[in-house]
C-alpha positions in Angstrom: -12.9 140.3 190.1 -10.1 139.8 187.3 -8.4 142.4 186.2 -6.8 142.1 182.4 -3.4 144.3 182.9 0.2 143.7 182.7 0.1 142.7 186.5 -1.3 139.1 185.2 1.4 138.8 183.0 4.3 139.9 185.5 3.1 137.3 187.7 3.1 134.7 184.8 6.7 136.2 184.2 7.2 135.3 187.4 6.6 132.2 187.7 8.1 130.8 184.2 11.5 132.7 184.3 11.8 130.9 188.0 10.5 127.3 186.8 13.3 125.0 185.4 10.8 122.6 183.7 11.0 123.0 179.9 11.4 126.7 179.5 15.3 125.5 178.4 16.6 128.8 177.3 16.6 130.1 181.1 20.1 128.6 182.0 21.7 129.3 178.6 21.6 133.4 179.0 25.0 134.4 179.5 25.8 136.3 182.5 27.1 139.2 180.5 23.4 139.9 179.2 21.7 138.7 181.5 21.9 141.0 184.2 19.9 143.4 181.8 17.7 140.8 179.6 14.6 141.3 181.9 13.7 142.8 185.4 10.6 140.7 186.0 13.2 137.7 186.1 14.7 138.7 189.3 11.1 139.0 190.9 9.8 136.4 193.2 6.1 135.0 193.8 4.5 132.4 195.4 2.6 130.7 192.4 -0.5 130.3 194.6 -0.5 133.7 195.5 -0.7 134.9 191.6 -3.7 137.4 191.4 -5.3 138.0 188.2 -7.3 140.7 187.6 -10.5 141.3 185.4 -11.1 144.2 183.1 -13.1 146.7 185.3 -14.6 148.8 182.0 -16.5 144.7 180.7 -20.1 145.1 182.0 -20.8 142.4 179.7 -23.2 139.4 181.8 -21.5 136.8 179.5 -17.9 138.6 180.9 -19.2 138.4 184.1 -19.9 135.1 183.7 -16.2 134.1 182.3 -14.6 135.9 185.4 -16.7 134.4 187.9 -15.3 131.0 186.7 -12.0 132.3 186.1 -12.4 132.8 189.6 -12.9 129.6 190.4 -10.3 128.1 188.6 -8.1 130.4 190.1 -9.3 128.8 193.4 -8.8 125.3 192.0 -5.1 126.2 190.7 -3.9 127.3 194.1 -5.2 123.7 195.4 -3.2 122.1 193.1 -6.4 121.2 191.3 -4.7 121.7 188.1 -7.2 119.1 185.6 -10.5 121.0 187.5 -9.1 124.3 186.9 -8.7 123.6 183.0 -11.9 122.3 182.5 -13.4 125.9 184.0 -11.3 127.8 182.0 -12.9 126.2 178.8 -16.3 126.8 180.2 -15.1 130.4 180.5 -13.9 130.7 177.2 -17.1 129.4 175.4 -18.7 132.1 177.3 -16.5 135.0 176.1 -14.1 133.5 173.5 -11.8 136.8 173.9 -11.6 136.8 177.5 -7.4 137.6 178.1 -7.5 136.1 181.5 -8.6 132.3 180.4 -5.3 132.5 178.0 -2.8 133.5 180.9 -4.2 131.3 183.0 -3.9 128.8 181.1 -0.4 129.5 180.1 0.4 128.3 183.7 -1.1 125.6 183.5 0.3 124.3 180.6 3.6 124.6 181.8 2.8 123.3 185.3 1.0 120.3 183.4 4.3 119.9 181.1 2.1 121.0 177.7 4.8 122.5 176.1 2.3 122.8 172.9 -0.6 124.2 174.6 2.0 126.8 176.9 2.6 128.1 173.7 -0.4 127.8 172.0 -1.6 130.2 175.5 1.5 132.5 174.5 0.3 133.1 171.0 -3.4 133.9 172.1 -1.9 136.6 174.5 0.2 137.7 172.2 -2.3 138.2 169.2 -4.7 139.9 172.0 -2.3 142.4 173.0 -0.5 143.9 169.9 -0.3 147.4 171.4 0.7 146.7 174.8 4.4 146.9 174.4 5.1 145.5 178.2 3.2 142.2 177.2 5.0 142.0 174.3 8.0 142.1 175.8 7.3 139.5 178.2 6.1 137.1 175.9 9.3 137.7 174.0 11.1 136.8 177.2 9.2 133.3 177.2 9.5 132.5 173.6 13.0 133.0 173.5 13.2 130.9 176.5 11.1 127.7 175.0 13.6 128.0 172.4 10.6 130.0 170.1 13.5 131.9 169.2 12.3 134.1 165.6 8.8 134.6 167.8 10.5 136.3 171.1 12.5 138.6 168.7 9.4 139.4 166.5 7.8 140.4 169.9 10.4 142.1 171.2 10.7 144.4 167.9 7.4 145.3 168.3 7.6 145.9 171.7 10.4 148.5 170.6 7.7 150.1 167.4 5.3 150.3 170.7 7.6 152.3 173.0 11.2 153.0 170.7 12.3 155.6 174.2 11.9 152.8 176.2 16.1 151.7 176.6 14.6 148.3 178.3 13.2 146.7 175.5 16.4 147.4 172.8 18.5 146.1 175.8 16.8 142.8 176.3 16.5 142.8 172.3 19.9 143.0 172.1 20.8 140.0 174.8 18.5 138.0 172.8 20.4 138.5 169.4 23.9 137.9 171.1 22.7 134.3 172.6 21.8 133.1 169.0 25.3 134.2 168.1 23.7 137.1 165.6 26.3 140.0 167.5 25.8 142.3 164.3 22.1 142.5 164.3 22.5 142.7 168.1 25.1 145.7 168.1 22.4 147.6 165.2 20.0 147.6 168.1 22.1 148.9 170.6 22.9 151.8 167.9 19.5 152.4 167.2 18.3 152.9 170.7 21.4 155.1 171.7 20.3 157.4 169.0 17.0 157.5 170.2 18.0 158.1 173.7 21.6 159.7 173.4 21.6 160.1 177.0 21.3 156.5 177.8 23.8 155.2 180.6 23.1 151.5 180.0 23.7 151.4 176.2 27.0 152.6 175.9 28.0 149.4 178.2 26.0 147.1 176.3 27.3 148.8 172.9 31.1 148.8 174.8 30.6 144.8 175.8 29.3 143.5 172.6 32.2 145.1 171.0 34.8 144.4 172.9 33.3 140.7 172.5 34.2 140.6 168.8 37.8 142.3 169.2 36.4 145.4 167.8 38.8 147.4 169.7 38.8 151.1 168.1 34.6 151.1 168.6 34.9 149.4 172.1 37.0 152.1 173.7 34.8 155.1 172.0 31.8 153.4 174.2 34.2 152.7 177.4 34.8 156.3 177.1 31.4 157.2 177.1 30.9 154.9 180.2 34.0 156.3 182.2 32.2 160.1 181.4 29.0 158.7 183.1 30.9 156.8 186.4 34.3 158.4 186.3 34.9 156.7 189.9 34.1 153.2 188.5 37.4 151.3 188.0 35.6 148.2 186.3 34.8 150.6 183.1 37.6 152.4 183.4 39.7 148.9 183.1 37.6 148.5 180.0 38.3 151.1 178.8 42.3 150.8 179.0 42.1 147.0 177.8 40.1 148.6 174.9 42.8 151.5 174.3 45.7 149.0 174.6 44.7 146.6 172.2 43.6 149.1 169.4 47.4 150.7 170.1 46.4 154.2 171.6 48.9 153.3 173.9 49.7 156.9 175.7 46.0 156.9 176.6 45.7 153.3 177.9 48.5 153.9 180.0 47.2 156.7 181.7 43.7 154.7 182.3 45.7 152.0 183.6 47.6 154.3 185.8 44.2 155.8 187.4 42.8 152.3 187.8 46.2 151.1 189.8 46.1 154.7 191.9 42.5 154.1 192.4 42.2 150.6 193.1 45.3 148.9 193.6 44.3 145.5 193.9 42.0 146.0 191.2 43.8 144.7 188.2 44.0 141.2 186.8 47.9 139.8 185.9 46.9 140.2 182.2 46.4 144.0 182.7 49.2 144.3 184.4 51.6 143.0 181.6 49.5 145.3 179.1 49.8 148.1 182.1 53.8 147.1 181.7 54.0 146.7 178.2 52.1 150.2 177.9 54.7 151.8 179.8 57.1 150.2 177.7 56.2 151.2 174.2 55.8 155.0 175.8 59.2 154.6 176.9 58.8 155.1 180.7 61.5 152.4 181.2 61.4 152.9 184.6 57.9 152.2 185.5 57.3 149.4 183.2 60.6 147.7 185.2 58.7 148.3 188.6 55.7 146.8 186.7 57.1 143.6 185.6 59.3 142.8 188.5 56.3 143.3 190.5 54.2 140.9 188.5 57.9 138.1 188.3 58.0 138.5 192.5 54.3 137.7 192.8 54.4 134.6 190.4 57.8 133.6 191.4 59.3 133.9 188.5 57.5 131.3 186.2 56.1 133.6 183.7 58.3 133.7 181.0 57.2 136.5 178.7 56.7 138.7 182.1 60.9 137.5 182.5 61.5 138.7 178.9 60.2 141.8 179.3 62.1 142.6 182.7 65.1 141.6 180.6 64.2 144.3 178.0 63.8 147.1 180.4 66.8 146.3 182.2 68.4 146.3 179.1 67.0 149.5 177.8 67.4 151.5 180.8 71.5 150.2 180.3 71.3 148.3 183.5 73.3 145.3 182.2 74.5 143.7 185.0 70.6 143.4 186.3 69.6 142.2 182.6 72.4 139.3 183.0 71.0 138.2 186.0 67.4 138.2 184.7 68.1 136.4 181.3 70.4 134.1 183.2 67.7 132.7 185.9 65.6 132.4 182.7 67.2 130.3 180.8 68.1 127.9 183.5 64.1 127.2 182.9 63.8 128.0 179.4 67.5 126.8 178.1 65.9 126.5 174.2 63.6 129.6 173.8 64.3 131.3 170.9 63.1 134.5 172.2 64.4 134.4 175.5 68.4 133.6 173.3 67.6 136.5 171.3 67.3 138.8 174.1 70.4 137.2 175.5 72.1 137.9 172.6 71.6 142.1 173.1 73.5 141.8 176.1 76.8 143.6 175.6 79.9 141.2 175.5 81.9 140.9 178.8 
C-alpha cells in the first residue's frame, strides 16, 4: 500500500537534487550556501528503489482502486517502463482526482521523460495539496528554485517558514536562496528574523556573519563572528573571521589579539593576506617588534617579491630606530622597484649618512 507522507517527497528530493538533466539551478548554488540549503540533497537512493506510500486513514474503494494502480506503475517505473507507468497513473487519477501519490509520481516521471512543463505542472499539484505541510513545502521550494521557478521556491519556502517559524532549517535554506539571485538584503532580513525567533541558534550567527562579511559590512560581520567564536571558542576558522572582520572595520587592538590566538592555536592556519593584516595590526598598536617578526617572516617565505610586505619591514625597522637594517631593506627593494613612489618615500625617512 502507498503511503502519502513526506517520505514520498524525500525520495523525489532525492532523486531530482542528484539528476543533472534540466533541474539547472543545482550546479549554480554557491558553496558558501550550499552546505546548509537542504539536507535531503546530500541523501542518496537508488531511483528504483523509491517507495511511496499510501494514506493508511483512505478506506475509500475508489482510493483503493488509485493505489492499487499506483502500485503498478510503481512496478512499471522501476522497469524502466516509463510511457506504461504514465498511462496508469491517469487511470489512477480519474479514479480519485486528489490522490497525492499520482502527482509525485509523476513528478518523476516528467523529469526522467525530459517534461520540463509537466515536472512542474506535478510540483504545483503537490504543492497546492499540501499547504500545511511545511517539510513539503520546503522541498518543493528546493526544486522550483532549481528549475530556475525562482519567485515559486521562495513563495514556498516563506510558507514553509509561517508553517514552522522555530524551525532554523527553513530561514537557512531561505536565506541561500535569496543570496543566489543576488537579493543579499532580503536574504540577511531572514537570517535576522529567524535569530530572533531562535536566539540560541548556532547556525545563524554564521550565515548572518558570512552574508555580511560578503557585502564589506564589516562592523555587523564581527558582532556575528563574535557570537560564533562564543559558541566554538576552539574553532580557528571563525575565529579568523572574526579578526579579518575586526581588522577591516579598524578595532584593531581586538583583531590583533584574535589574530594572535589563531597563530598560537594553529600556526599554519593563516592565509598570507592575514598575515600582513596580522602585521599591519601589530603595527598600528605599535608593537614594533612583533609586527617586524611578522613581515620578515612573510618576505623569507615569498623571497622577497612582495613589495608592500618590503615596505612595511622598512617601516618597522625604521620605527623601532634600527636604520642600518631599514637601509638594507629599502635598498634590496628598490633594486626591483627603482620608480615606486612609495617605496622612495620611505627611502626618503631614512636619516642622512
Amino acid at each position: 500500500m502507498l503511503q502519502h507522507g513526506h517520505s514520498s517527497l524525500q525520495s523525489l528530493m532525492r532523486l531530482f537534487c542528484l539528476a543533472p538533466l534540466f533541474c539547472y539551478g543545482c550546479q549554480h548554488i554557491p558553496l558558501s550556501s550550499s552546505s546548509f540549503v537542504t539536507k535531503h540533497a546530500t541523501e542518496t537512493e537508488n531511483p528504483k528503489q523509491v517507495n511511496f506510500a499510501a494514506d493508511k486513514k483512505s478506506t475509500s474503494p475508489f482510493n483503493q482502486q488509485a493505489n492499487e494502480l499506483v502500485q503498478q506503475a510503481l512496478g512499471h517505473y522501476s522497469n524502466g517502463e516509463l510511457n506504461q507507468a504514465k498511462v496508469l497513473l491517469a487511470s489512477a487519477r480519474e479514479i480519485d482526482p486528489g490522490h497525492i501519490g499520482t502527482f509525485e509520481i509523476e513528478a518523476q516521471l516528467s523529469y526522467d521523460m525530459g517534461n520540463q512543463n509537466q515536472f512542474l505542472q506535478s510540483l504545483r499539484a503537490i504543492r497546492a495539496a499540501s499547504p500545511h505541510d511545511s517539510e513539503k513545502q520546503s522541498a518543493i521550494g528546493t526544486l522550483f528554485f532549481q528549475a530556475g521557478q525562482t519567485e515559486e521556491g521562495i513563495s514556498c519556502l516563506k510558507r514553509a517558514i509561517e508553517l514552522k517559524p522555530y524551525d532554523e532549517d527553513y530561514a537557512l535554506k531561505l536565506a541561500a536562496f535569496y543570496e543566489q539571485t543576488g537579493m543579499t538584503g532580503e536574504a540577511q532580513n531572514v537570517l535576522l528574523r529567524a535569530l530572533h525567533t531562535t536566539p540560541g541558534s548556532r547556525r545563524l550567527p554564521i550565515a548572518l556573519g558570512r552574508v555580511c562579511e560578503a557585502n564589506q559590512q564589516w562592523d555587523q560581520a564581527r558582532i556575528y563572528y563574535a557570537m560564533v567564536v562564543n559558541h566554538f571558542p576552539k574553532n580557528h576558522i571563525w575565529r579568523k573571521h572574526l579578526a579579518r572582520c575586526l581588522y577591516y572595520s579598524e578595532h584593531y587592538s581586538e583583531a590583533f589579539e584574535q589574530f594572535a590566538i589563531c597563530q598560537k592555536n594553529d600556526p599554519e592556519s593563516l592565509s598570507i593576506s592575514e598575515m600582513i593584516a596580522f602585521g599591519d595590526t601589530a603595527l598600528r598598536i605599535g608593537n614594533l617588534e612583533k609586527a617586524q617578526h611578522l613581515f620578515d617572516e612573510i618576505s623569507a617565505a615569498h623571497q622577497h617579491q612582495l613589495l608592500h610586505v618590503e615596505i612595511l619591514r622598512g617601516l618597522c625597522a625604521i620605527n623601532r630606530g634600527q636604520n642600518i637594517s631599514a637601509k638594507t631593506i629599502i635598498d634590496t627593494a628598490r633594486t626591483k622597484w627603482p620608480t615606486d613612489p612609495t617605496l622612495l618615500q620611505v627611502a626618503s625617512l631614512l636619516p642622512s649618512p
